[in-house]
N, C-alpha and C positions, 0 to 999 in steps of 0.2 A: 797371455798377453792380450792386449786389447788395442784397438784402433777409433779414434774418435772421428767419428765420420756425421755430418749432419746433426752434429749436436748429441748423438746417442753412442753408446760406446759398442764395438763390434769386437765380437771374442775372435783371436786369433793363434795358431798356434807359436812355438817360436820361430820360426822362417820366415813368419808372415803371411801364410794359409789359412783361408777362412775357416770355423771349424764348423759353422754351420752354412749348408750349403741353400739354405733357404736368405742367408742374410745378404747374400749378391743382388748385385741390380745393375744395370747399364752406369750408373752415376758413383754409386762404388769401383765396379771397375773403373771408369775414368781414373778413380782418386789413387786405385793401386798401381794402375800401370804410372801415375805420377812419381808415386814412391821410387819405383822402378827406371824414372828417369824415361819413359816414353811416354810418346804423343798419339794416339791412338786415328788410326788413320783405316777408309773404308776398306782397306785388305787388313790391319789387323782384326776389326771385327768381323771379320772373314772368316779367321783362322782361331777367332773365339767363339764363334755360334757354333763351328765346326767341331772344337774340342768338347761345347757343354753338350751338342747331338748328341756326339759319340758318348760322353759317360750316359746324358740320361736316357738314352734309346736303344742303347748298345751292352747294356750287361755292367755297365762302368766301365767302360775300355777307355782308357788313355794312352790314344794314339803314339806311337814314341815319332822323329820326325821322318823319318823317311817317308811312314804311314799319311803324314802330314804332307811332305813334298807331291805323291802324287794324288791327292784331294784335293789339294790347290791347283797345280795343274790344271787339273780337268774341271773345276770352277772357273780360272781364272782363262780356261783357252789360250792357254801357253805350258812351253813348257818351261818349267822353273828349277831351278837347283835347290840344295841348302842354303846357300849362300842368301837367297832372297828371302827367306826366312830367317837367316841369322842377323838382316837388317832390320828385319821386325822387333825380333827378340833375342837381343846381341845372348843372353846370360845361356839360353836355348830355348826353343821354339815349345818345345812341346811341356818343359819344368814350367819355365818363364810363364810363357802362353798360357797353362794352364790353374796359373797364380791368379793371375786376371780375369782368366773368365771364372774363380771362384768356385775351383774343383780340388778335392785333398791333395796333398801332397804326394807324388809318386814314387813308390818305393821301387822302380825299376832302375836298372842299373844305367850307364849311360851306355853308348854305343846303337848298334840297331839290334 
C-alpha cells in the first residue's frame, strides 16, 4: 500500500506501517496520527521521541505500555496511569504510538 503524503507516495504496509523507517519526519507523523483521528499534542510527542529512542538506541525495543507508563512518569513528574496514555492513543499506546512515530509494526502479543 502506499500513502500520498506531500505530493510523493510513501510505501506502507497493510495496517498502515511505514515500511521504511527512513521515510518518517515530524510532518508525516503529523499526517498519520490524522489518519488515526488524533491531534498531536506536546505529551504525545513525548511519547513518540520516546518510542523512536527506544527502537533506535535500544536494540529495537518496542516498549509494550506499562514500560511506556513509567517513562512518562518520571519525564512528566507525575505519576500517571494507562489511562492517560490511552487518551493519547485510544487504539493503544504503544501499537498506536508507535505507528506514528514511524516504527514496524509490533508483533507482540497485547497484555504486558
Amino acid at each position: 500500500m502506499t500513502l500520498t503524503f506531500n505530493g510523493e507516495e510513501v510505501e506502507t504496509t497493510e495496517t498502515g506501517y511505514l515500511v521504511n523507517l527512513e521515510d518518517w519526519n515530524e510532518d508525516l507523523a503529523r499526517e498519520l496520527a490524522a489518519v488515526e483521528g488524533i491531534e498531536l499534542t506536546e505529551r504525545h510527542w513525548d511519547v513518540l521521541n520516546y518510542l523512536r529512542e527506544e527502537y533506535m538506541d535500544n536494540n529495537q525495543s518496542q516498549p509494550n505500555t506499562r514500560t511506556i507508563v513509567k517513562a512518562m512518569s518520571d519525564a512528566w513528574g507525575e505519576s500517571i496511569d494507562q489511562k492517560v496514555l490511552y487518551d493519547l492513543f485510544p487504539l493503544d499506546p504503544s501499537k498506536q504510538g508507535g505507528k506514528i512515530a514511524g516504527l514496524p509494526e509490533s508483533r507482540r502479543k497485547g497484555g504486558y
